[in-house]
C-alpha positions in Angstrom: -6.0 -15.5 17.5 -6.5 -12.7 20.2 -5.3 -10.4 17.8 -8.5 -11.4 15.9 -10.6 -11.0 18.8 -9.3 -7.2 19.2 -9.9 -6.5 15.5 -13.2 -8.2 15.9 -12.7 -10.1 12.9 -13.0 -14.0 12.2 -9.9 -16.3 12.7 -9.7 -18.6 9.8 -7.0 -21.4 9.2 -6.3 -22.0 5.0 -4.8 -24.3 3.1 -0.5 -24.3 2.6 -0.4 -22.3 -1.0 -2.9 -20.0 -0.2 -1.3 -19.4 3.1 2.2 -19.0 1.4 1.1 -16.4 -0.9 -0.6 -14.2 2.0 2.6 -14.7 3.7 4.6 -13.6 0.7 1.8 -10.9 0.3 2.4 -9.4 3.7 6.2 -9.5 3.2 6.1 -7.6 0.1 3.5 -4.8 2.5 6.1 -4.7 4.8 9.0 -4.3 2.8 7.7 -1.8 0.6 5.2 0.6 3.2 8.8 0.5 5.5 10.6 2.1 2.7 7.6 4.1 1.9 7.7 5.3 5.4 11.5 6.6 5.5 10.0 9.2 2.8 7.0 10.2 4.5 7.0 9.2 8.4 4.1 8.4 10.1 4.7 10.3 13.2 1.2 10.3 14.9 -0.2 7.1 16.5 -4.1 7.9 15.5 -5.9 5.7 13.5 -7.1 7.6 11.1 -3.7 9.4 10.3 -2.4 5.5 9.6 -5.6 5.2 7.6 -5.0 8.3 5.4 -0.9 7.5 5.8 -2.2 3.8 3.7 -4.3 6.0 1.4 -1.2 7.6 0.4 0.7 4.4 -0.1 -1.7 3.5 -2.2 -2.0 6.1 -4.7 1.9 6.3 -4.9 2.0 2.5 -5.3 -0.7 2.2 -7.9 0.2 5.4 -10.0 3.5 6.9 -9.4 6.2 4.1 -8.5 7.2 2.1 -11.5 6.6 -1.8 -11.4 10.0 -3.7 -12.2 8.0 -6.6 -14.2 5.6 -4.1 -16.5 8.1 -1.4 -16.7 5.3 1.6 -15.6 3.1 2.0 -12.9 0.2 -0.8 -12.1 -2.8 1.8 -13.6 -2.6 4.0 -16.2 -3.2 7.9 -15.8 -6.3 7.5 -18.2 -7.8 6.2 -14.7 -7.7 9.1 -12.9 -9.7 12.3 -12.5 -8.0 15.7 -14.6 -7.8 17.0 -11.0 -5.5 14.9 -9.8 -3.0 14.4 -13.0 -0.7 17.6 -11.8 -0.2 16.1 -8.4 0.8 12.6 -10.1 3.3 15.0 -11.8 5.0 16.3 -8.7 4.9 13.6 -7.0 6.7 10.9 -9.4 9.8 13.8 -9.9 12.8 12.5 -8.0 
């Protein structure tokens, strides 16, 4: 609950299941920004270099690393802008 207080956001207490699946969805954050982070470290403590560190996550989660139960990537390259298609390129080469 004080960690609440710092964030200045609201404390709320849910129900069993719903509290599972956050559980299991934090888990899942964990497992997969820790391996994220052996690739590309998050060396500086600022806040907005973990914000942009997340950004990154993101993108690489939603576009570039394949999702064992569909087979591809959560969203589809038709989503994003032409800009941005030859850096999804580079980035998904391993």
């Amino acid at each position: 609950m004080n960690a609440c207080k710092w964030a200045g956001v609201n404390h709320v207490v849910y129900e069993q299941r719903l509290k599972n699946l956050m559980e299991r969805m934090n888990e899942y954050i964990k497992d997969r920004t820790e391996a994220f982070d052996d690739l590309f470290p998050c060396k500086k403590p600022k806040f907005e270099h973990v914000k942009n560190w997340f950004k990154a996550f993101r993108f690489f989660y939603n576009y570039v690393f394949t999702n064992e139960d569909i087979g591809k990537a959560p969203l589809s390259n038709e989503q994003l802008s032409e800009w941005i298609k030859p850096i999804l390129l580079i980035a998904s080469m391993r």
